[in-house]
Backbone as numpy.savetxt, mean C-alpha at the origin, in Angstrom:
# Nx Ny Nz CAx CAy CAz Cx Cy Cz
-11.44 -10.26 -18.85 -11.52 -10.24 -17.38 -10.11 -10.32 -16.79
-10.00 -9.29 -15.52 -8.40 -9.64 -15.41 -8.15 -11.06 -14.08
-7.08 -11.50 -14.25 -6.90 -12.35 -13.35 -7.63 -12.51 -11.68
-8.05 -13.75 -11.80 -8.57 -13.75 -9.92 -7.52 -14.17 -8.97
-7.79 -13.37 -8.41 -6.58 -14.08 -7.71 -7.08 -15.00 -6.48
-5.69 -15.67 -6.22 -6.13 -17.05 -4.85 -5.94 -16.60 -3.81
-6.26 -17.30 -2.53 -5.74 -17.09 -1.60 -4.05 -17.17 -1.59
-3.77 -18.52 -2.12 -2.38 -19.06 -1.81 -1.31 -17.85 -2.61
-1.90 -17.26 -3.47 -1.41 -16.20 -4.03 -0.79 -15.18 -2.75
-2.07 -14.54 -2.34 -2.53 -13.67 -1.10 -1.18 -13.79 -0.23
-1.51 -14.72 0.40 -0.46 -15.41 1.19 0.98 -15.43 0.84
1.57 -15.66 -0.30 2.79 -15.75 -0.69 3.20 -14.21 -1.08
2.34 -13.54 -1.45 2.83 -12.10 -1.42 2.88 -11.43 -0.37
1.86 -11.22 0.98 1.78 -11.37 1.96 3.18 -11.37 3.09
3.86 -12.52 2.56 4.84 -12.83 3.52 5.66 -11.97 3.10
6.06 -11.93 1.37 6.88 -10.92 0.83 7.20 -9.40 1.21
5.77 -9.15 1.18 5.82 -7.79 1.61 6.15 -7.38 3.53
5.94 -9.11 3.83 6.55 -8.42 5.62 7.91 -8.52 5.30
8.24 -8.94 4.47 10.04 -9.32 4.48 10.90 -7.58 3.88
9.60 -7.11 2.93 10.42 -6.01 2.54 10.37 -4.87 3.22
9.00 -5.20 4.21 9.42 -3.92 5.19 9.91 -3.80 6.37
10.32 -5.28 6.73 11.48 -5.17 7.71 12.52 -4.84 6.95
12.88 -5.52 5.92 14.53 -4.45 5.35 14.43 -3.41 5.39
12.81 -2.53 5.55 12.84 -1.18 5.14 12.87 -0.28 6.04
12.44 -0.78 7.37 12.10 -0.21 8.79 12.89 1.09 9.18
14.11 0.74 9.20 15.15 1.61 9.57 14.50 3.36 8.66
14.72 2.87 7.31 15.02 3.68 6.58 13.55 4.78 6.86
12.03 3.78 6.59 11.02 4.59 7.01 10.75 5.36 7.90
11.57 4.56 9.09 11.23 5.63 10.27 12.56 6.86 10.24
13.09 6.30 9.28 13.98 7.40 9.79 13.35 8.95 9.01
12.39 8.27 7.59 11.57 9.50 7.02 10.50 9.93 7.83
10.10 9.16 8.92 9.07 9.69 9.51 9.35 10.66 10.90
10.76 10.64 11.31 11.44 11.24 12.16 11.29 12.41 11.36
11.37 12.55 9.95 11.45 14.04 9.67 10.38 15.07 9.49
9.28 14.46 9.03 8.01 14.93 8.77 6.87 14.24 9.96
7.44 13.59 10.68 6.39 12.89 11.34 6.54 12.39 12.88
5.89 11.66 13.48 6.16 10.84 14.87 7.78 10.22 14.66
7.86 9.21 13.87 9.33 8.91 13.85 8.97 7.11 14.64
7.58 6.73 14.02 7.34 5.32 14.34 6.89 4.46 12.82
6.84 5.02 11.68 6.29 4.41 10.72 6.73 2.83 10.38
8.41 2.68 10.48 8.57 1.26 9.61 8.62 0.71 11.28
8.59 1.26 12.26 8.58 0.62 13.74 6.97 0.00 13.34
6.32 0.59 13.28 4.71 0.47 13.39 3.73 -0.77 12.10
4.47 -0.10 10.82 4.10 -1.08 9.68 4.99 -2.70 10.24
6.47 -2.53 10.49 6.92 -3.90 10.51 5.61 -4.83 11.70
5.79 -4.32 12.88 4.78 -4.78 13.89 3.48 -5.20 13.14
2.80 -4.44 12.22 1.43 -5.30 11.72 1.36 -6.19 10.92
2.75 -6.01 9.95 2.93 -7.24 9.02 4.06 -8.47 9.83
4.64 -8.43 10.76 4.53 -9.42 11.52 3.71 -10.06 12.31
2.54 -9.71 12.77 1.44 -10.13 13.03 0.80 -10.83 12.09
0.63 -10.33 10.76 -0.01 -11.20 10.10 0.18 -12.18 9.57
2.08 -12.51 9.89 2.37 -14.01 9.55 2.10 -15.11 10.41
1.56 -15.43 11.57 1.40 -16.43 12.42 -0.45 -16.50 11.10
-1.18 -15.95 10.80 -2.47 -15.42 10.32 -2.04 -16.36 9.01
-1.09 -15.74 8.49 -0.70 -16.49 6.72 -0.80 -17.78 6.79
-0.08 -18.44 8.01 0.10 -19.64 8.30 -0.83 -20.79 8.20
-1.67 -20.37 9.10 -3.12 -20.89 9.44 -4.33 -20.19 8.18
-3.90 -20.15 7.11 -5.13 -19.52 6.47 -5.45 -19.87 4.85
-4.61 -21.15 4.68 -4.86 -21.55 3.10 -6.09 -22.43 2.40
-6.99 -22.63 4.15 -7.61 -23.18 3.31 -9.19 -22.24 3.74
-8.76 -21.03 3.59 -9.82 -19.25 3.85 -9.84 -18.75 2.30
-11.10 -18.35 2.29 -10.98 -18.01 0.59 -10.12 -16.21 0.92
-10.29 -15.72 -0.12 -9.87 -14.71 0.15 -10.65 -13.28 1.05
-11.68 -13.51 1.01 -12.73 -12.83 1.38 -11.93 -12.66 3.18
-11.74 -13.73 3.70 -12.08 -14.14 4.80 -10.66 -13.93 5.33
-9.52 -13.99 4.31 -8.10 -13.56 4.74 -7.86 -12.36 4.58
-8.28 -11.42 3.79 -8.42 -10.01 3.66 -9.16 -9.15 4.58
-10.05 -9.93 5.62 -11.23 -9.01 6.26 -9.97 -9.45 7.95
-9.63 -10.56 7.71 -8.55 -10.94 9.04 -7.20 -10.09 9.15
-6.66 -9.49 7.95 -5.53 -8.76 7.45 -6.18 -6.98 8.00
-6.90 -6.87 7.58 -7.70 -5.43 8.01 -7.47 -5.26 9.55
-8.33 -6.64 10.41 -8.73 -6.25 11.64 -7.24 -6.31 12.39
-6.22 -6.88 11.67 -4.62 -7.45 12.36 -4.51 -5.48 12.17
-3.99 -4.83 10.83 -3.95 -3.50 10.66 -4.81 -2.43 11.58
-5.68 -2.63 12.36 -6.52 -1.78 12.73 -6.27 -1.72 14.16
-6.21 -3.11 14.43 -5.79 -3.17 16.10 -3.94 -3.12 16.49
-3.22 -3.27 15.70 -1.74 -3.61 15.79 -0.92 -2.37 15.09
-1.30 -1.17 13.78 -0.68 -0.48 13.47 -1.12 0.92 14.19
-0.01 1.46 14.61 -0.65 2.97 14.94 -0.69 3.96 14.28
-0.89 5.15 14.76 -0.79 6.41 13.52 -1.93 5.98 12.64
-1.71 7.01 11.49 -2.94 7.02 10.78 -2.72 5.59 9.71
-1.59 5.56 9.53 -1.20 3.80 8.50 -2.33 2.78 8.80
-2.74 2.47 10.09 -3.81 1.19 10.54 -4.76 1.17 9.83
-6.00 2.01 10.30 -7.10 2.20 9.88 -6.79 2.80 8.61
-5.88 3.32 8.01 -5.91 3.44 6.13 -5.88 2.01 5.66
-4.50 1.19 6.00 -4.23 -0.27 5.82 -5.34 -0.75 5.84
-6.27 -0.58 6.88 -7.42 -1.83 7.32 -8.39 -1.53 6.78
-8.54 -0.09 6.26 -10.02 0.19 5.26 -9.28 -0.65 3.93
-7.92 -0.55 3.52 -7.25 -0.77 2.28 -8.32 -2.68 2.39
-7.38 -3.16 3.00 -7.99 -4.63 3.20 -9.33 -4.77 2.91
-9.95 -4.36 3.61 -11.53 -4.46 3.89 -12.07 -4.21 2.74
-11.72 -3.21 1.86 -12.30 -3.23 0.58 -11.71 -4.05 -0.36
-10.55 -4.26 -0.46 -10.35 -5.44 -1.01 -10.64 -6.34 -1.44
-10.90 -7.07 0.30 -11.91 -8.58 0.45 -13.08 -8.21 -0.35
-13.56 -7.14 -1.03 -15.18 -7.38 -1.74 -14.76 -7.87 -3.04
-13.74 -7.78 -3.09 -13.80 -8.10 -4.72 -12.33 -9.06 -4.83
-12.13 -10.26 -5.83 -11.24 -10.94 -6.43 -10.61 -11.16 -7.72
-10.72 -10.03 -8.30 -9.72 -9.72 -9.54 -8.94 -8.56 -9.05
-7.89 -8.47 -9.20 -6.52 -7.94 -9.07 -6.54 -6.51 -9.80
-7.04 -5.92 -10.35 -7.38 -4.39 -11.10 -8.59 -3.72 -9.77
-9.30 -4.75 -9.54 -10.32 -4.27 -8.64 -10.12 -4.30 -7.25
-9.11 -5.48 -6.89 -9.08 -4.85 -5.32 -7.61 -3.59 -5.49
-7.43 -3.35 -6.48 -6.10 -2.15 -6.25 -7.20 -1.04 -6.46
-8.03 -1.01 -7.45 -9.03 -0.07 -7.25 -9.54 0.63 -5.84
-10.27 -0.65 -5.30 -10.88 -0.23 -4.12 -9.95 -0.35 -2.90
-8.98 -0.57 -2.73 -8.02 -0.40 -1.87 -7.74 1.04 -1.92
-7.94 2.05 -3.15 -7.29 3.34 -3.49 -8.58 4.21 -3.06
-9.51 3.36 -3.39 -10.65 4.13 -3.29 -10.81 4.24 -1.80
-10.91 2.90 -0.80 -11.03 3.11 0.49 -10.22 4.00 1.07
-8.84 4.10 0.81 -7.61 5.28 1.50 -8.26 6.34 1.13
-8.79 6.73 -0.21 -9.38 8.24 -0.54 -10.10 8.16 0.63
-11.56 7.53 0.61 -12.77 7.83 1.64 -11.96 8.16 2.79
-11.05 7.30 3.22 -11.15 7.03 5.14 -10.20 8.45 5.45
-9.29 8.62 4.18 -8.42 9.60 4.71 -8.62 11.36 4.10
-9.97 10.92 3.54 -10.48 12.59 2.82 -9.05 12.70 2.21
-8.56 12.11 1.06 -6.88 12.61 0.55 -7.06 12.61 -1.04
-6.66 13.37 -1.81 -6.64 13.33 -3.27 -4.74 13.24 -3.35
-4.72 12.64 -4.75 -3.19 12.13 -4.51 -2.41 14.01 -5.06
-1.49 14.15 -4.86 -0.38 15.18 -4.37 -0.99 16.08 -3.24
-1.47 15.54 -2.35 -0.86 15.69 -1.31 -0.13 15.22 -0.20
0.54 14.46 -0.37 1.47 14.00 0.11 0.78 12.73 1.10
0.20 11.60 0.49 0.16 10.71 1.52 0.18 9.36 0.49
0.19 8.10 0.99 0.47 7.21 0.72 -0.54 6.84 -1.08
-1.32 7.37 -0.92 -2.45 8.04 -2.02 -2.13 8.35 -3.27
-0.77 8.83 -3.14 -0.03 9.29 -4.70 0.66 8.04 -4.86
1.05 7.38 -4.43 1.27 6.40 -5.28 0.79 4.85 -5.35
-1.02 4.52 -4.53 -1.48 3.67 -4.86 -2.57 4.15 -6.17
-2.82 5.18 -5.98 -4.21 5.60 -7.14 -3.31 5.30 -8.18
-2.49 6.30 -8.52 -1.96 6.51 -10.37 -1.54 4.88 -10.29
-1.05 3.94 -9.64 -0.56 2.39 -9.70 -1.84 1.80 -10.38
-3.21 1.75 -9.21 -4.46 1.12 -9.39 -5.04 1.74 -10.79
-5.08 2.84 -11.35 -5.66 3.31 -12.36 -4.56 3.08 -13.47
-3.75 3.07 -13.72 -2.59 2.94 -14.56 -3.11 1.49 -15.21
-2.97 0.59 -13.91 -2.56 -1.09 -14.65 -4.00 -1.14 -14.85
-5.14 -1.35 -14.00 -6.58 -0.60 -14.40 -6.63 -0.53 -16.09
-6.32 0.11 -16.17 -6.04 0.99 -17.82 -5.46 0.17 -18.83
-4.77 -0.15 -18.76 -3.34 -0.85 -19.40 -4.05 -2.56 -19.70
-4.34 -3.00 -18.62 -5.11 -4.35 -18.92 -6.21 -4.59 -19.87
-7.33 -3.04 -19.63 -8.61 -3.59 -20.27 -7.49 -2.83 -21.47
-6.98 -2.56 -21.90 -6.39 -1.78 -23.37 -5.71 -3.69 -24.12
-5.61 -4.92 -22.79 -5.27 -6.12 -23.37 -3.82 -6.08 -23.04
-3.20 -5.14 -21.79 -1.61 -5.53 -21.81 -1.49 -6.69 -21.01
-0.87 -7.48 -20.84 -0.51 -8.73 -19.54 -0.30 -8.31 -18.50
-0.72 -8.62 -17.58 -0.88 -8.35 -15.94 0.31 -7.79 -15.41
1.53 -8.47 -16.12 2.96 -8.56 -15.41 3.63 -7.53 -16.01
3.41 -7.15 -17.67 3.84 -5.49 -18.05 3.07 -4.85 -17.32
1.62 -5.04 -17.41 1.08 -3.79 -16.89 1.69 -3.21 -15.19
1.76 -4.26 -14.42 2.05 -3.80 -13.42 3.73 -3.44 -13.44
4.76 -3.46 -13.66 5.69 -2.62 -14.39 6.07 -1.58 -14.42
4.98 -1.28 -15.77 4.83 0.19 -16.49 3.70 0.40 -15.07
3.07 0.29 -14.48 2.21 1.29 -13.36 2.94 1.44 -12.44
3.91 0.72 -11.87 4.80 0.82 -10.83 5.65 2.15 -10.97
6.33 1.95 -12.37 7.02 3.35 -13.62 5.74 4.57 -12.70
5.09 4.54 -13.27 3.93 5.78 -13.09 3.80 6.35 -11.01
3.66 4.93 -10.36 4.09 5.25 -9.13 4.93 6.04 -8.50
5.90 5.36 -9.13 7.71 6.31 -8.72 7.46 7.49 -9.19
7.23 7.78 -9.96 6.95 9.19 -11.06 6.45 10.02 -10.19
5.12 9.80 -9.46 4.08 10.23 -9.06 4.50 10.68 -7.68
5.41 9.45 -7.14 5.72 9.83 -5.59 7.01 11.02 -5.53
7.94 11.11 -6.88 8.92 11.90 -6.88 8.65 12.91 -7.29
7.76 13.43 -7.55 6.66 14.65 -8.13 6.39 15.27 -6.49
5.46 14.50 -6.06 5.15 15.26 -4.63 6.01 15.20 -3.68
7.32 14.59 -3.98 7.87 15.04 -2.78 8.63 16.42 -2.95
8.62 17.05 -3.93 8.97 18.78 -3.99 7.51 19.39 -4.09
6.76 18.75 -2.77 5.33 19.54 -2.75 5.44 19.89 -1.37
4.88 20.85 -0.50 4.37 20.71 1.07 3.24 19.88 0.98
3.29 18.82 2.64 2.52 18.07 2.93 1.13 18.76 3.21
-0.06 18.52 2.66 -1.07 19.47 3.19 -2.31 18.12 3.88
-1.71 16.66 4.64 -2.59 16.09 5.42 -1.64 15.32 6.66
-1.92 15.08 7.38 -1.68 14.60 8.79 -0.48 15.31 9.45
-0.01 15.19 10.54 1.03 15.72 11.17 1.64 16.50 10.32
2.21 16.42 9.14 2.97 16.18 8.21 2.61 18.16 8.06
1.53 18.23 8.25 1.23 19.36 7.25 1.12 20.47 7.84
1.47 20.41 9.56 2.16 21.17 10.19 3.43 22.00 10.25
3.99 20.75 9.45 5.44 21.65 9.08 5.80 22.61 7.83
4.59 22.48 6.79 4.39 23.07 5.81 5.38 22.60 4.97
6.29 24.13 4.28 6.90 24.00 3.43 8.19 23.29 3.94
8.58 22.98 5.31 9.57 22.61 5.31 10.12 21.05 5.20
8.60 20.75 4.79 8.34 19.26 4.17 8.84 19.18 2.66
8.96 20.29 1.95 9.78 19.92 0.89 10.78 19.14 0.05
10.68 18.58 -0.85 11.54 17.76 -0.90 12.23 16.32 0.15
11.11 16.10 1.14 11.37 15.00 2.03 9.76 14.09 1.34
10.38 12.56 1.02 9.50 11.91 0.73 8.62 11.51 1.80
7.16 11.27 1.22 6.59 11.34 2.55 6.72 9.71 3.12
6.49 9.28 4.47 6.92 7.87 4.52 6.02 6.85 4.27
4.41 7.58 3.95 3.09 6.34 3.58 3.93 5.97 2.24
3.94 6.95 1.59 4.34 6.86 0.04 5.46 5.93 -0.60
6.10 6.11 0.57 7.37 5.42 0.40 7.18 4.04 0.54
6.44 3.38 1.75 6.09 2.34 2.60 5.16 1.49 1.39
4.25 2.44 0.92 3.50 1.88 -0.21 3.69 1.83 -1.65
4.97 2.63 -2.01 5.58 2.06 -2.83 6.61 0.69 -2.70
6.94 0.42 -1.27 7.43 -0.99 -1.67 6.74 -2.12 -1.18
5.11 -1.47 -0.74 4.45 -2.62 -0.83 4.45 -3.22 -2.44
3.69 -2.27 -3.49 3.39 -2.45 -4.41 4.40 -2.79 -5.45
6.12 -2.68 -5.12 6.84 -3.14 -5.36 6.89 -4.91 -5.34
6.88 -4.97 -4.30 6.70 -6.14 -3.78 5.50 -7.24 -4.69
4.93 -6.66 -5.42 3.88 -7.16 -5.58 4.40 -7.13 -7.16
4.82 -6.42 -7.38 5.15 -6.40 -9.03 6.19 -7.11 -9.26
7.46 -7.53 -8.06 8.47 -8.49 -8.13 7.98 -10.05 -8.24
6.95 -10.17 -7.65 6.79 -11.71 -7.68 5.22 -12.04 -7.99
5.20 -11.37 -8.89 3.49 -11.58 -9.85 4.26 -12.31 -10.64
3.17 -13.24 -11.23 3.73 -13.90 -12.56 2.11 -14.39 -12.94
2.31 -13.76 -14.46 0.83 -14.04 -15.48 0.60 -16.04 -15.45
């Protein structure tokens, strides 16, 4: 069985990941200026600062109940299509508490909400091959903390693959081919969520 995770877990990664995407803000929006509105790390920083007054007040919420609060913060506070992907991400989440399974259904909810298979350019290519990778790697008996690692490895891979693809979903795919070789900014944004998450896991 793979690890359950806690709330207090939740929470301490949580804060992590608002910390890495304010360092990242600049840089996201400046990818989303190219393929996009040109509000992404404006828009992500805003929902994961919201959800720290939430972190605060919430250690003694099982996880169910901090994950379904993390959704509705994403749904009402992020704009663009990031919110409601984020907040389906959450929401499926909260159903489940082992760590293979909410990356599962976090991948699975972005598929449903955003009709997206991964290379095409959305945040999608690099949570699926992540969620199915360590997925994989665990029940095969690797430790939580290689596995996520080597799936992170598979992430990057995955996101530097499609970015010499045209975008074929949201705004993005208006510009066609001249999206080439520009990373897309979900992808990016969600590779250092999941960064984030592979820096300060510990088995």
């Amino acid at each position: 069985m793979n690890k359950i995770v806690t709330t207090q877990e939740l929470i301490y990664i949580l804060k992590k990941i608002a910390h890495k995407i304010e360092i990242h803000e600049e840089e996201l929006t400046d990818l989303d200026r190219q393929i996009g509105d040109g509000d992404h790390g404006t828009n992500l920083k805003r929902g994961f600062n919201e959800l720290l007054p939430i972190l605060e007040t919430s250690s003694n919420k099982t996880t169910t109940e901090l994950l379904n609060a993390c959704s509705m913060t994403m749904m009402s506070k992020v704009g663009g299509s990031s919110g409601p992907l984020l907040a389906t991400a959450f929401m499926r989440m909260a159903k489940e508490n082992e760590l293979n399974k909410m990356l599962l259904a976090a991948a699975e909810g972005i598929k449903m909400r955003g009709k997206a298979n991964v290379g095409e350019k959305t945040m999608l290519d690099v949570l699926e091959p992540f969620a199915t990778t360590f997925d994989q790697l665990t029940k095969n008996g690797e430790k939580n903390k290689s596995a996520l690692e080597k799936a992170l490895k598979v992430a990057y891979d995955s996101k530097e693959l499609v970015k010499n693809k045209p975008a074929t979903k949201g705004r993005a795919s208006y510009l066609g081919e001249r999206t080439i070789g520009i990373v897309d900014p979900g992808s990016q944004s969600m590779y250092y969520i999941l960064e984030t998450l592979v820096e300060n896991y510990n088995d």
